[in-house]
Biotite code that builds the C-alpha atoms (Angstrom):
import biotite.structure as struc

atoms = struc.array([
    struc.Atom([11.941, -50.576, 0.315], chain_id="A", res_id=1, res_name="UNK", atom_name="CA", element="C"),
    struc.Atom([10.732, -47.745, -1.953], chain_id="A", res_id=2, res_name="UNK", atom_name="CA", element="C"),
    struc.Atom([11.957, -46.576, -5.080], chain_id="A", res_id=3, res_name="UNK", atom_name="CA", element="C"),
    struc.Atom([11.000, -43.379, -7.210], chain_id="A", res_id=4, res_name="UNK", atom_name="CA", element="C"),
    struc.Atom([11.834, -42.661, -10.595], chain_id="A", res_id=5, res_name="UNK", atom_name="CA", element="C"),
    struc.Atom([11.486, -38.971, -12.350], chain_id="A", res_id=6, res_name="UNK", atom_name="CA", element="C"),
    struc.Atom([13.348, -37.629, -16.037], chain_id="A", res_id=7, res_name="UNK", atom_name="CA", element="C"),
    struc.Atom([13.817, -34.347, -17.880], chain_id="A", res_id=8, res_name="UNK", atom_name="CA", element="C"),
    struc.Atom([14.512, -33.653, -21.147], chain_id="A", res_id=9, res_name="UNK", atom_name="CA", element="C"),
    struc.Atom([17.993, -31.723, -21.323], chain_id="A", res_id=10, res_name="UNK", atom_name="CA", element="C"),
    struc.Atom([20.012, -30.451, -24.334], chain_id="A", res_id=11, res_name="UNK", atom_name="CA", element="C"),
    struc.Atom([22.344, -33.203, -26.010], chain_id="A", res_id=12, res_name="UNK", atom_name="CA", element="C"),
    struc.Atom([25.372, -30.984, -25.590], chain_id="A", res_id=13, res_name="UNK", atom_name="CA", element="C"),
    struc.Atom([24.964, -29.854, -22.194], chain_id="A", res_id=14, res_name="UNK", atom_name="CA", element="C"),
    struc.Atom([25.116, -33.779, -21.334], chain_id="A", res_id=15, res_name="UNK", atom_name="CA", element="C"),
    struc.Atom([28.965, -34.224, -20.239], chain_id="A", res_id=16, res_name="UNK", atom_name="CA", element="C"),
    struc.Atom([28.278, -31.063, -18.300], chain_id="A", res_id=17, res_name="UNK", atom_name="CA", element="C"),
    struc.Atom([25.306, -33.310, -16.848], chain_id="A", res_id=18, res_name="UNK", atom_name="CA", element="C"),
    struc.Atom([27.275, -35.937, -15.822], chain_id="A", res_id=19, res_name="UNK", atom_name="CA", element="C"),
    struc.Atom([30.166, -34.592, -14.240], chain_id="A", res_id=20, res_name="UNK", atom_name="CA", element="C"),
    struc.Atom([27.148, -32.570, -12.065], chain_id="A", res_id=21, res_name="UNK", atom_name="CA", element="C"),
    struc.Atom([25.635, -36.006, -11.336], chain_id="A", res_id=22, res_name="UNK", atom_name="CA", element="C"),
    struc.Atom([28.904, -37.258, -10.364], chain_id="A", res_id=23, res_name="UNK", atom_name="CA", element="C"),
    struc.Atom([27.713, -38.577, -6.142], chain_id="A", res_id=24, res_name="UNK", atom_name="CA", element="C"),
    struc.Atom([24.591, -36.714, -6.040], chain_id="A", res_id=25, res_name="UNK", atom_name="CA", element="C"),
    struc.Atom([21.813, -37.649, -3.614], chain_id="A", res_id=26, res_name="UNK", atom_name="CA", element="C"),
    struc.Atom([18.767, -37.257, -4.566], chain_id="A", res_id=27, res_name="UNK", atom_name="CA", element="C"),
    struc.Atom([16.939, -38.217, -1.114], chain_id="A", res_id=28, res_name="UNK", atom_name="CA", element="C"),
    struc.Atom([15.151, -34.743, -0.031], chain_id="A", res_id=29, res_name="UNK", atom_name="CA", element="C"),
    struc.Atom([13.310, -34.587, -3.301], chain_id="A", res_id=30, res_name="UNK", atom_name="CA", element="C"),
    struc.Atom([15.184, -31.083, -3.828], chain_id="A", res_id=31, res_name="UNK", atom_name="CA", element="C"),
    struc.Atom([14.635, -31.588, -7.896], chain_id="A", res_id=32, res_name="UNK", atom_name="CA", element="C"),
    struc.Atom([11.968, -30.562, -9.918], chain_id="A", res_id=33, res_name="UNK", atom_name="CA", element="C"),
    struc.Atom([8.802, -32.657, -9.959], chain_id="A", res_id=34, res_name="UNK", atom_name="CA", element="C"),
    struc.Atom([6.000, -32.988, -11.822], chain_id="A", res_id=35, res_name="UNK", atom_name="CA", element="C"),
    struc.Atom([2.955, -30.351, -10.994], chain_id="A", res_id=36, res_name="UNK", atom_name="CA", element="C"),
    struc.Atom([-0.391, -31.773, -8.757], chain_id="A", res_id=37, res_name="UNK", atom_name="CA", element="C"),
    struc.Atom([-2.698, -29.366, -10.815], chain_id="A", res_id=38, res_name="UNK", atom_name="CA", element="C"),
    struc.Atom([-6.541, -29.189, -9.813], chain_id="A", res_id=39, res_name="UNK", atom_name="CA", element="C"),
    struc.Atom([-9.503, -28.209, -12.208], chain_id="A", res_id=40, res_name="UNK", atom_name="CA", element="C"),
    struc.Atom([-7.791, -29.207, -15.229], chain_id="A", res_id=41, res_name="UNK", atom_name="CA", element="C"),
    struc.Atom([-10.280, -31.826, -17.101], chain_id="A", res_id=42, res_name="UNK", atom_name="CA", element="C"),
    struc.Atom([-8.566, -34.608, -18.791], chain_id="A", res_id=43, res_name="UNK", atom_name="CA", element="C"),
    struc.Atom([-10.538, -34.215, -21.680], chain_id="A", res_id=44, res_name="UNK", atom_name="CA", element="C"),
    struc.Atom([-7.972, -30.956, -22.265], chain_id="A", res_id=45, res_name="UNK", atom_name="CA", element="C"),
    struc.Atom([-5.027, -32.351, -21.994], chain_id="A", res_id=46, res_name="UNK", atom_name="CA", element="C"),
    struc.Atom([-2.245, -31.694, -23.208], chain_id="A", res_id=47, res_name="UNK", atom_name="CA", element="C"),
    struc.Atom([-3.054, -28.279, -25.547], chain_id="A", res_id=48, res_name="UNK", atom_name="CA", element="C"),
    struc.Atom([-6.342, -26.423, -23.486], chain_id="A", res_id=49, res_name="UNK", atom_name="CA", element="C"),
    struc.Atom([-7.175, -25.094, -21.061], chain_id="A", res_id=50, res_name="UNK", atom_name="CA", element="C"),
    struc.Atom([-3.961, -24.879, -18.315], chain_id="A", res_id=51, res_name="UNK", atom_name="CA", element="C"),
    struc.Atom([-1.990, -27.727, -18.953], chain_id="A", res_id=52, res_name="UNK", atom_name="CA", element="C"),
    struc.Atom([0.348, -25.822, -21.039], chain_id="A", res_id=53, res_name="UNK", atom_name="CA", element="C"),
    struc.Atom([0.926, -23.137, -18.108], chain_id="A", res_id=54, res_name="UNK", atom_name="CA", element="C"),
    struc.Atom([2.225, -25.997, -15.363], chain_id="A", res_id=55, res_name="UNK", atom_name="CA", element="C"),
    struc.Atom([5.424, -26.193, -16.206], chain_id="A", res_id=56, res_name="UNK", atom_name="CA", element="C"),
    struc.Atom([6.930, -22.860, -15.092], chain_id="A", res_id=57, res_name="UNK", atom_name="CA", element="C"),
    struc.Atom([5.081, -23.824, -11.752], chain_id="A", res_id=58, res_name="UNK", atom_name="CA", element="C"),
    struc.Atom([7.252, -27.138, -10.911], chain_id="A", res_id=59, res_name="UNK", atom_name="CA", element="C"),
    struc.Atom([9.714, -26.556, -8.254], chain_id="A", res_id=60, res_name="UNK", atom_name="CA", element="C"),
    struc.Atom([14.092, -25.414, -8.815], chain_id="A", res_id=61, res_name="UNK", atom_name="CA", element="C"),
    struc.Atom([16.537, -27.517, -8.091], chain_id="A", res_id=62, res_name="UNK", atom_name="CA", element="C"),
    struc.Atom([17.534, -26.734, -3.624], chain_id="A", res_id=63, res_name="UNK", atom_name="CA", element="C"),
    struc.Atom([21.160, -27.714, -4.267], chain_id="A", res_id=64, res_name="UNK", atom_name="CA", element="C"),
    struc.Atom([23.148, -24.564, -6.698], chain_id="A", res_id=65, res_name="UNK", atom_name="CA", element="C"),
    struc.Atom([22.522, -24.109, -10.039], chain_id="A", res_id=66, res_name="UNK", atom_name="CA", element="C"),
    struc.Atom([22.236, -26.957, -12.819], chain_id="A", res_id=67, res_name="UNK", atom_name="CA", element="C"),
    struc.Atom([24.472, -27.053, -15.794], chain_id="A", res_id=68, res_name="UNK", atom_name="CA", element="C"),
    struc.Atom([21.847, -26.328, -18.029], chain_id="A", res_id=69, res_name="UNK", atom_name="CA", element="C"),
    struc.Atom([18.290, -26.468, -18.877], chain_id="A", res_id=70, res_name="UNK", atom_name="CA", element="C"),
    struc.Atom([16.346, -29.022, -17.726], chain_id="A", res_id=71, res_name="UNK", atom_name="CA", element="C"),
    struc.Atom([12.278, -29.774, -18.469], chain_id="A", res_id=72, res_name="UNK", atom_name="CA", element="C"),
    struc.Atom([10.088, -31.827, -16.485], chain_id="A", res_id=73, res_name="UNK", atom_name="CA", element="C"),
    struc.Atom([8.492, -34.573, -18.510], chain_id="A", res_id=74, res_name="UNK", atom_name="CA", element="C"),
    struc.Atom([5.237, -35.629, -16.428], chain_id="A", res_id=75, res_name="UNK", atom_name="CA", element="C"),
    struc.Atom([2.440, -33.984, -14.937], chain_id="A", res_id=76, res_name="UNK", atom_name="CA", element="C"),
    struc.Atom([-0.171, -35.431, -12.399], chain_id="A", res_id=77, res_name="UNK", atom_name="CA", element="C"),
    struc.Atom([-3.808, -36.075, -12.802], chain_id="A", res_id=78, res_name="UNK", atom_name="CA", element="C"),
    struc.Atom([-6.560, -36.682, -10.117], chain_id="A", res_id=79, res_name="UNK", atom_name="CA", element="C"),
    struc.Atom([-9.864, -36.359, -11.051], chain_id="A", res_id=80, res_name="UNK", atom_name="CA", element="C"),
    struc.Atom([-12.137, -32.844, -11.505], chain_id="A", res_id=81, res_name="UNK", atom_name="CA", element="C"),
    struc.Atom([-15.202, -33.606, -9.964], chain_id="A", res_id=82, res_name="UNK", atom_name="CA", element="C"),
    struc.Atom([-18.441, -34.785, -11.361], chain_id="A", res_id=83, res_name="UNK", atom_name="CA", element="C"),
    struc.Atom([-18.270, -33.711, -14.506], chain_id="A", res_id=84, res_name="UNK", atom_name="CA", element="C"),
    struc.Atom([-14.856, -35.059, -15.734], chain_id="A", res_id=85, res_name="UNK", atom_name="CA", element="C"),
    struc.Atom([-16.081, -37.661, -18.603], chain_id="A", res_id=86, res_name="UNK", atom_name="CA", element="C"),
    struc.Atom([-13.091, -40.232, -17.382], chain_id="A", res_id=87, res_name="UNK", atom_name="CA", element="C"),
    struc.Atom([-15.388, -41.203, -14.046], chain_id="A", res_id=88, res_name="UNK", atom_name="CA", element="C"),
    struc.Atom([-11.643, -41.302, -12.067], chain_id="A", res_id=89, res_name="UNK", atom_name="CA", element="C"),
    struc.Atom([-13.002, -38.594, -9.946], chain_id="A", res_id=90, res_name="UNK", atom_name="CA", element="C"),
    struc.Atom([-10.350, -40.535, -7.144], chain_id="A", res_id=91, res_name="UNK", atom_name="CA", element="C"),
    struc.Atom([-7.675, -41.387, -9.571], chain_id="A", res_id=92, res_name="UNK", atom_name="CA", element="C"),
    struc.Atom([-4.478, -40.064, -9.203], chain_id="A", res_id=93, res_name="UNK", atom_name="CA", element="C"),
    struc.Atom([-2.183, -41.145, -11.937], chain_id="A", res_id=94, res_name="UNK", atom_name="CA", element="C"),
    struc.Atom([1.234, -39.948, -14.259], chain_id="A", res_id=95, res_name="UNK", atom_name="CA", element="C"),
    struc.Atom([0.978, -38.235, -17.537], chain_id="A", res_id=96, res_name="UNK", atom_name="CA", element="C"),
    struc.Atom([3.271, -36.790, -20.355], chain_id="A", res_id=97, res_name="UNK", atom_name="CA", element="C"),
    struc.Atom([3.406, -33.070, -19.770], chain_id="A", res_id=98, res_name="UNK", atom_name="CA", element="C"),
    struc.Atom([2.727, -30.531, -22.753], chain_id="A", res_id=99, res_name="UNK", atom_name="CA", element="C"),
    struc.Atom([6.581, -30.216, -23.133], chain_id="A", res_id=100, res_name="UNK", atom_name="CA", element="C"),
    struc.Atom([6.934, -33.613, -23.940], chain_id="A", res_id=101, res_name="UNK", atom_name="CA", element="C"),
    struc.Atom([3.995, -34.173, -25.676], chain_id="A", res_id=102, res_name="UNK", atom_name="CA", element="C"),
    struc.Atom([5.025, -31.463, -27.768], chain_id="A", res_id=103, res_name="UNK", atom_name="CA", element="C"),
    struc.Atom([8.655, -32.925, -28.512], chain_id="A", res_id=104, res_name="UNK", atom_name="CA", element="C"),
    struc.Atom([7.199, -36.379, -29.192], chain_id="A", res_id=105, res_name="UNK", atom_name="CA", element="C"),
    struc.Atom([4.363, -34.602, -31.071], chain_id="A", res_id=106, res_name="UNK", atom_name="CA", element="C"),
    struc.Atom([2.244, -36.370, -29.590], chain_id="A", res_id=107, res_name="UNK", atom_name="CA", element="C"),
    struc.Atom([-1.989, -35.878, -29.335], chain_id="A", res_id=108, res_name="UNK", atom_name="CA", element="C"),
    struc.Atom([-4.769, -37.502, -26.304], chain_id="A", res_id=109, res_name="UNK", atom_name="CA", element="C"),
    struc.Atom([-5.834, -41.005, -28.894], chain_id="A", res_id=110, res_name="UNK", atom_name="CA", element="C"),
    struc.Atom([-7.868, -42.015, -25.823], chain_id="A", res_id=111, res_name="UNK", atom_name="CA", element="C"),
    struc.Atom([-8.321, -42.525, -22.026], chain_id="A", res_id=112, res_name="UNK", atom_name="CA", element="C"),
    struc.Atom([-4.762, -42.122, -20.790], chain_id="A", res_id=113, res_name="UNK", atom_name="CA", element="C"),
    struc.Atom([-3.095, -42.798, -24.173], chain_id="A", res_id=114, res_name="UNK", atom_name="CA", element="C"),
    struc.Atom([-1.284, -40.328, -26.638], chain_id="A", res_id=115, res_name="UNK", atom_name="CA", element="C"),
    struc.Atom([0.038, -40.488, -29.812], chain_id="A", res_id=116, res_name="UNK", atom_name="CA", element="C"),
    struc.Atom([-0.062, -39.698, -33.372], chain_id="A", res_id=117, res_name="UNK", atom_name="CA", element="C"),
    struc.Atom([-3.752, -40.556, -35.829], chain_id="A", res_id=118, res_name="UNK", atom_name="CA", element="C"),
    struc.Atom([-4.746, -43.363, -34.436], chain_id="A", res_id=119, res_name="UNK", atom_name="CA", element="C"),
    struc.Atom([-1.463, -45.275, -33.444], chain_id="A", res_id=120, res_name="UNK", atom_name="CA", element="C"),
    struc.Atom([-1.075, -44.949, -29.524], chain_id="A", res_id=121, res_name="UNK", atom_name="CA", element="C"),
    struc.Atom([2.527, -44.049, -28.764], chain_id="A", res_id=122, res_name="UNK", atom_name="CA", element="C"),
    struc.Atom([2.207, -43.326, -25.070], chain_id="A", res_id=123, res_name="UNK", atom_name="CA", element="C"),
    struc.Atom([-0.012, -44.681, -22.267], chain_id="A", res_id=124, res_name="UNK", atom_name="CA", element="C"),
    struc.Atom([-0.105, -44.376, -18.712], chain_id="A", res_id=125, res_name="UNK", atom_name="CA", element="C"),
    struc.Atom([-1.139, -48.131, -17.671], chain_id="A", res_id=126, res_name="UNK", atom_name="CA", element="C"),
    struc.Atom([-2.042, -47.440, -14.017], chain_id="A", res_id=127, res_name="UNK", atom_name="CA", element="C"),
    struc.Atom([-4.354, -45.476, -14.654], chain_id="A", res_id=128, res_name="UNK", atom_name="CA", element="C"),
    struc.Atom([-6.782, -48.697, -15.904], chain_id="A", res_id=129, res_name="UNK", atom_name="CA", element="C"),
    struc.Atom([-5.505, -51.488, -14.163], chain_id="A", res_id=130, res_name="UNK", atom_name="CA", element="C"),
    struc.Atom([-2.528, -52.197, -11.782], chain_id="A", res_id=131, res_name="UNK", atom_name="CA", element="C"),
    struc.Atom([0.657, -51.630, -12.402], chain_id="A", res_id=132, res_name="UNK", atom_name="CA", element="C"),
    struc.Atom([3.542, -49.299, -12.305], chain_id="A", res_id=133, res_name="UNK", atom_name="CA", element="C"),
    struc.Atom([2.570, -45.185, -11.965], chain_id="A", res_id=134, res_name="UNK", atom_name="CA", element="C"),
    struc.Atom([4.760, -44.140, -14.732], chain_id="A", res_id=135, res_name="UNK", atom_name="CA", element="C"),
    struc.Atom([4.119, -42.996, -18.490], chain_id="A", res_id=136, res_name="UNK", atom_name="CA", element="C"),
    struc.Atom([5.194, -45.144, -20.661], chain_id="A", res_id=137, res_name="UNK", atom_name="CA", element="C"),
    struc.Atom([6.650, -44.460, -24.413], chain_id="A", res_id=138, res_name="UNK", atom_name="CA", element="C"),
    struc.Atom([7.074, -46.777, -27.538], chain_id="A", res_id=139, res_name="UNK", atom_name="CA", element="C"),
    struc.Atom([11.041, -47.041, -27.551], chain_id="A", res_id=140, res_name="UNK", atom_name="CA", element="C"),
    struc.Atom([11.276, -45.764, -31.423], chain_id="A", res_id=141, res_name="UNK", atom_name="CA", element="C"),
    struc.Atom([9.136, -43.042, -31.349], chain_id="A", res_id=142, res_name="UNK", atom_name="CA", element="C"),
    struc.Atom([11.237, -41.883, -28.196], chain_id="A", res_id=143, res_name="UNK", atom_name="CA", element="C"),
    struc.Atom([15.036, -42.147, -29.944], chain_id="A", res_id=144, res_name="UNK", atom_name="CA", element="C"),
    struc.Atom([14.229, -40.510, -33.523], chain_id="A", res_id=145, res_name="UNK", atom_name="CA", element="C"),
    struc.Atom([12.236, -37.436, -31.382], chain_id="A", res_id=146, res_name="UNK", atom_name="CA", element="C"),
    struc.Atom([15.244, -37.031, -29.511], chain_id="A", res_id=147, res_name="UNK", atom_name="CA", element="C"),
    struc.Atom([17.864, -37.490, -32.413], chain_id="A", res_id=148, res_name="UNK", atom_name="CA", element="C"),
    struc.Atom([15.987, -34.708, -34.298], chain_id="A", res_id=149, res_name="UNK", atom_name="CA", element="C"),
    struc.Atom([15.833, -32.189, -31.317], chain_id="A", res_id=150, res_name="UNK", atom_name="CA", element="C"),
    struc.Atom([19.256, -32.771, -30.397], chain_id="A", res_id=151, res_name="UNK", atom_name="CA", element="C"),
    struc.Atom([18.012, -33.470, -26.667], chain_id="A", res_id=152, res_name="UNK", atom_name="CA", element="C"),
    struc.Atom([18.389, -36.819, -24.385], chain_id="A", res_id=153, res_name="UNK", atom_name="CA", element="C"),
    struc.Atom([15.960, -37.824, -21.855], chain_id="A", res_id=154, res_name="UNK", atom_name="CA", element="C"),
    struc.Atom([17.503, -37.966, -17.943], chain_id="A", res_id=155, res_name="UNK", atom_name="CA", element="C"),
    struc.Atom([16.434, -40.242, -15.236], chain_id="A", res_id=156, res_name="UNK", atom_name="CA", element="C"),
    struc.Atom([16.975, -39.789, -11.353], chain_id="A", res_id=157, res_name="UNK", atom_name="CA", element="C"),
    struc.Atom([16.327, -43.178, -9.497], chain_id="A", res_id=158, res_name="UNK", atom_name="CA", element="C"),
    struc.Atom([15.849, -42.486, -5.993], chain_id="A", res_id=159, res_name="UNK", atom_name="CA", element="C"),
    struc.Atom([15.695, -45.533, -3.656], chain_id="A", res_id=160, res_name="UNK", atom_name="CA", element="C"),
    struc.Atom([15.967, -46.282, 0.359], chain_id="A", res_id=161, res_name="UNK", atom_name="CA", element="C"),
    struc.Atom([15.437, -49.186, 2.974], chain_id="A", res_id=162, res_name="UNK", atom_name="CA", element="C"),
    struc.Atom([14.534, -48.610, 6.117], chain_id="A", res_id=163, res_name="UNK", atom_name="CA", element="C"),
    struc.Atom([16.901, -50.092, 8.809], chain_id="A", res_id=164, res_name="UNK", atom_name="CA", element="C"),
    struc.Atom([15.103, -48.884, 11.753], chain_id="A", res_id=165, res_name="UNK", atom_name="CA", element="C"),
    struc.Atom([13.358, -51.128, 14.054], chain_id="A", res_id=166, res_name="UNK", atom_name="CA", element="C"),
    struc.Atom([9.352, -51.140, 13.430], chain_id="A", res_id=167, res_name="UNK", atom_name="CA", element="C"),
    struc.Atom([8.613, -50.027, 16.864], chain_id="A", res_id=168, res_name="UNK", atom_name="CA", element="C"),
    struc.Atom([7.895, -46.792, 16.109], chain_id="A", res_id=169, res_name="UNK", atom_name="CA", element="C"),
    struc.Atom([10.202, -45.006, 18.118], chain_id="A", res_id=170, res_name="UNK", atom_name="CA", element="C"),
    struc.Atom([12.574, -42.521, 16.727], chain_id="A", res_id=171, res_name="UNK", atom_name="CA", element="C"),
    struc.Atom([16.273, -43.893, 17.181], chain_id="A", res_id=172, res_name="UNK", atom_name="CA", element="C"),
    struc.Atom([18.931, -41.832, 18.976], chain_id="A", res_id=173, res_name="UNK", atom_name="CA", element="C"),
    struc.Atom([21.434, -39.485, 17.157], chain_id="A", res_id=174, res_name="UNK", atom_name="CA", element="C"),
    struc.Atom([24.120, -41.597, 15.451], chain_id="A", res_id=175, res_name="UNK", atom_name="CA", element="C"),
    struc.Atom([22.158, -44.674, 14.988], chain_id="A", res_id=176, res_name="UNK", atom_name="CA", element="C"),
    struc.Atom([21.346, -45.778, 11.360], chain_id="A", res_id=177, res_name="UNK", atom_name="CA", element="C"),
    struc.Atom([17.753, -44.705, 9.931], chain_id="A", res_id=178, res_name="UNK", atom_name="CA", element="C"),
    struc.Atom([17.893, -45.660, 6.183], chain_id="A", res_id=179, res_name="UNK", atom_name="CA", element="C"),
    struc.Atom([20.199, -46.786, 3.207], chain_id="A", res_id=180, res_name="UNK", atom_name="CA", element="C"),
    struc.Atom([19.875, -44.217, 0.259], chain_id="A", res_id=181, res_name="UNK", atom_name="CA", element="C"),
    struc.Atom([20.668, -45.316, -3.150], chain_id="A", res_id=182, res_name="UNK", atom_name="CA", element="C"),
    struc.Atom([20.360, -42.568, -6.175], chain_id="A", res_id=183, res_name="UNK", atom_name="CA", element="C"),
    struc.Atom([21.551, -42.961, -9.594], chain_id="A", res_id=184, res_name="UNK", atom_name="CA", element="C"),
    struc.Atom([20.840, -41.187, -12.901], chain_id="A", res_id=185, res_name="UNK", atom_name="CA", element="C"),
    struc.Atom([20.981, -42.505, -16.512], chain_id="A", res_id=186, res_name="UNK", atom_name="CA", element="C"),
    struc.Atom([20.932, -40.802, -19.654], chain_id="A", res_id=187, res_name="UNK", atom_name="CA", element="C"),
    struc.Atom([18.918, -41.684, -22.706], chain_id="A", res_id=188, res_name="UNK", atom_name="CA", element="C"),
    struc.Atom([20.571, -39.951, -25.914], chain_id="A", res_id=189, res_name="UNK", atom_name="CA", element="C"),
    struc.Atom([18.119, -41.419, -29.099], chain_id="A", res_id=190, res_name="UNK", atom_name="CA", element="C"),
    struc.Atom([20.599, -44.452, -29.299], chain_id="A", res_id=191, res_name="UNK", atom_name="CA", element="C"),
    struc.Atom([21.803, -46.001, -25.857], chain_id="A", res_id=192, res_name="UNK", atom_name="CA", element="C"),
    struc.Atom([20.833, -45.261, -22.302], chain_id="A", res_id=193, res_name="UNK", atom_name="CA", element="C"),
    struc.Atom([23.642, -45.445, -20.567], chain_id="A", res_id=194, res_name="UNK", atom_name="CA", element="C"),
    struc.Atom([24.294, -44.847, -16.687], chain_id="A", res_id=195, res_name="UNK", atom_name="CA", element="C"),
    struc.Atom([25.999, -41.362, -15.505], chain_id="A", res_id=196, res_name="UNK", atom_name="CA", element="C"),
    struc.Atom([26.672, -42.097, -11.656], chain_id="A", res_id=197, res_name="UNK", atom_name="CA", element="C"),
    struc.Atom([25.052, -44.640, -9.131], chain_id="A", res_id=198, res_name="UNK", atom_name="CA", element="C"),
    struc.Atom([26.283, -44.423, -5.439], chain_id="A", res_id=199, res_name="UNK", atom_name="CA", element="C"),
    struc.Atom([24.681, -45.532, -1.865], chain_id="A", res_id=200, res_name="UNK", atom_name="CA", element="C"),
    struc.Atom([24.997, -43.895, 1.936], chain_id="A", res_id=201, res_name="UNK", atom_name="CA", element="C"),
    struc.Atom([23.609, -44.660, 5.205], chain_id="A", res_id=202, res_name="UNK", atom_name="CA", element="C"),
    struc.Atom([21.729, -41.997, 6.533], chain_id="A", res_id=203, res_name="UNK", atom_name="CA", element="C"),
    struc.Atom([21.925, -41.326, 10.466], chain_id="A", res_id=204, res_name="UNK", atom_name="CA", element="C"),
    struc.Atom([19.729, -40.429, 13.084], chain_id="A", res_id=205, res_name="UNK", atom_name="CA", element="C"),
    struc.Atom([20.083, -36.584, 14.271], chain_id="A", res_id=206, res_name="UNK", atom_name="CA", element="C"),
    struc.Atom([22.094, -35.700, 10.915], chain_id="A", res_id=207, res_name="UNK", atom_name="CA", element="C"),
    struc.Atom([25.375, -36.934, 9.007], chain_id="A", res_id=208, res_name="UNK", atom_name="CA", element="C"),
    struc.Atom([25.776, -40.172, 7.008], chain_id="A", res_id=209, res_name="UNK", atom_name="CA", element="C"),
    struc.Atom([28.121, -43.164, 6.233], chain_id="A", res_id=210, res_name="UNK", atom_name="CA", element="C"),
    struc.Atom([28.971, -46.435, 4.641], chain_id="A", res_id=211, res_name="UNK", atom_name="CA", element="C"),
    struc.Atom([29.368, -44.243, 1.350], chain_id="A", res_id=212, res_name="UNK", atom_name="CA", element="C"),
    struc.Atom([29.509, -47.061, -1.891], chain_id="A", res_id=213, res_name="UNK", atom_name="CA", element="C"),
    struc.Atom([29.030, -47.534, -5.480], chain_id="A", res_id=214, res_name="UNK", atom_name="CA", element="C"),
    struc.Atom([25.526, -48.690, -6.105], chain_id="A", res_id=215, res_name="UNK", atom_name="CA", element="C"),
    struc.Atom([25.769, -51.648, -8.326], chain_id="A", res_id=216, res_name="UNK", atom_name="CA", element="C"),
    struc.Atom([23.591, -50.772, -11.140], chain_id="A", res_id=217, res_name="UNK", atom_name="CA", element="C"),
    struc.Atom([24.279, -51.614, -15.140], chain_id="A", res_id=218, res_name="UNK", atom_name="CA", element="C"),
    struc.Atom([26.422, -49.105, -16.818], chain_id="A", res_id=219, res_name="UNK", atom_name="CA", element="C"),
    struc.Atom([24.170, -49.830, -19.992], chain_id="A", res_id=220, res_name="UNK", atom_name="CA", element="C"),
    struc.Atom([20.536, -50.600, -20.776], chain_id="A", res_id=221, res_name="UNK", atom_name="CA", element="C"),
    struc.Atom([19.676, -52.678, -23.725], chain_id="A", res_id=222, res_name="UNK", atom_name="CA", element="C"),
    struc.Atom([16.605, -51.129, -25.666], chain_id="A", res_id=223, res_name="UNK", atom_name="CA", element="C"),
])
């Protein structure tokens, strides 16, 4: 079992547009934009020098029609420059805010794999000191009132699968079941995130799927 979770920032009135869109998508095929894998960049620069602020017109488009509106990627990806990158994570390979959001949130680098604003750390990316989770995390306030003021919301795509093939390594023949698929999205607005579709399928060997359901997910999220 396996679960990935990615968000965008989107325009606050393009969001009913959003979620009729969202309405049974599948997400499995990672056919939305991700974050960049940029090499070279020193952490040390990030999130105003050097090329951080050029990587996000180099993420990926959406593979399934056009999207109902605008739609910025929120995290970029950071593994190490070499010898001379101050950090010593020459192997790491970790999550962080991109410039977009950084900018939105107004947000500067307060140390290692932290952000925020002065000396008050805002945002952090946890894995990249200990174990834990790969994902950036934000303080909850700061997140809401940036997004009130812009007039955006903050979208989530929660991809998820299970494996239902027998570990023997063999590929199954067409029409047997290879994997469940779950996707969902939830939207964040500055006040309540609240869920815009959740569904499940079986996907089968050789092409096609079945066993289409509702994924049972919470409609809200308490914050």
């Amino acid at each position: 079992m396996w679960a990935q979770i990615r968000s965008y920032l989107i325009d606050a009135q393009d969001l009913p547009a959003w979620e009729m869109w969202a309405d049974g998508k599948n997400w499995h095929g990672r056919w939305m934009p991700e974050s960049g894998s940029p090499t070279g960049l020193l952490l040390a620069d990030h999130p105003y020098e050097a090329d951080w602020p050029n990587l996000e017109g180099r993420n990926s488009t959406p593979g399934e029609g056009a999207t109902p509106g605008a739609l910025t990627v929120t995290t970029t990806r950071y593994g190490g420059v070499s010898d001379w990158d101050r950090s010593d994570s020459k192997h790491l390979y970790t999550y962080m805010p991109s410039t977009a959001l950084c900018t939105a949130l107004n947000l500067n680098r307060t140390g290692e794999f932290q952000w925020g604003r002065g000396t008050q750390t805002l945002a952090e990316s946890f894995a990249a000191r200990g174990t834990g989770p790969d994902t950036v995390h934000v303080e909850a306030g700061l997140l809401g009132s940036a997004l009130a003021a812009s007039k955006q919301c903050l979208m989530w795509t929660i991809l998820a699968a299970k494996e239902t093939t027998m570990p023997h390594h063999r590929w199954p023949e067409d029409g047997a079941q290879v994997s469940r698929i779950y996707s969902a999205s939830y939207a964040f607005d500055g006040i309540n995130i609240r869920r815009l579709d959740a569904n499940a399928r079986t996907l089968l060997a050789g092409g096609g799927e079945t066993n289409p359901a509702r994924w049972s997910l919470p409609s809200t999220i308490p914050i």
